[in-house]
C-alpha positions, 0 to 999 in steps of 0.5 A: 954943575956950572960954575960960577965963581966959588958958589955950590952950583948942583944942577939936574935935568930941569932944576939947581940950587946954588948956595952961597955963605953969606955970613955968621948968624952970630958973629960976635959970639967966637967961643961957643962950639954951636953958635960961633959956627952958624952959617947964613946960606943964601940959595937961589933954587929953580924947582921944575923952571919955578924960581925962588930964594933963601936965605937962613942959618941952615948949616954949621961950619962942621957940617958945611965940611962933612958936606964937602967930604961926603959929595967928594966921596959921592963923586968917587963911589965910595960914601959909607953912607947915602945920606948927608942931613944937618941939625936944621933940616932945611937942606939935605943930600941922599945918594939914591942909587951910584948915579944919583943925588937927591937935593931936598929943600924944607922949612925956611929952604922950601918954595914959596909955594908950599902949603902952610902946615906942611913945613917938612914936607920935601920938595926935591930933584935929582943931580947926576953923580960925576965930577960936578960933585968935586967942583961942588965940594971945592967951592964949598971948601973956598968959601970956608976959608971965610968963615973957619971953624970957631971956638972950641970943637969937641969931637 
């Protein structure tokens, strides 16, 4: 991972993505426990040396946090699970093996040059496991000083 600022950077042998919290999709909206807390993730992501960019309310703030936790405890080898997915599907995280994580891109997320029609299928690259995940879940956490948890949150 390289970092840059307070952006997520994750990075693999020929591909990254580097995500960054551009706003709420409701900002007017403070006292619903899902739309108070839908996040605008910009993306810039590089696909085998192939650029592209998004921009979409792919994630929550209480997600944006369990991503945080669980790349941390990617990063210390001990996640309770190997997979980090979300209500939207645009972006997910799985562990593969000790040493690997996979970023996947869907739907609003993928490349430009996905096949019409096949909106889920995933297109993805590998990050190694080590101390790039910590960065990454700190960063994630200053940009939520931001953009906090709003209105009320069962759980």
């Amino acid at each position: 991972m390289e970092k840059r600022g307070h952006f997520v950077t994750l990075t693999g042998d020929d591909s990254s993505v580097r995500l960054t919290i551009v706003g709420y999709q409701f900002p007017e909206i403070i006292g619903d426990e899902w739309d108070s807390n839908w996040l605008i993730v910009d993306g810039s992501a590089s696909l085998a040396g192939r650029d592209w960019q998004f921009r979409d309310p792919c994630l929550t703030t209480f997600e944006a946090i369990e991503l945080a936790n669980w790349l941390e405890a990617c990063a210390r080898g001990n996640t309770g699970k190997t997979y980090c997915g979300f209500t939207e599907p645009n972006l997910e995280f799985e562990l593969l093996n000790p040493q690997t994580l996979r970023v996947s891109f869907a739907l609003e997320a993928a490349p430009p040059w996905s096949k019409a029609g096949d909106e889920l299928v995933q297109h993805s690259f590998n990050v190694p496991v080590g101390p790039s995940l910590f960065e990454a879940a700190a960063d994630l956490r200053h940009q939520l000083q931001n953009f906090p948890m709003r209105g009320p949150i069962e759980g």
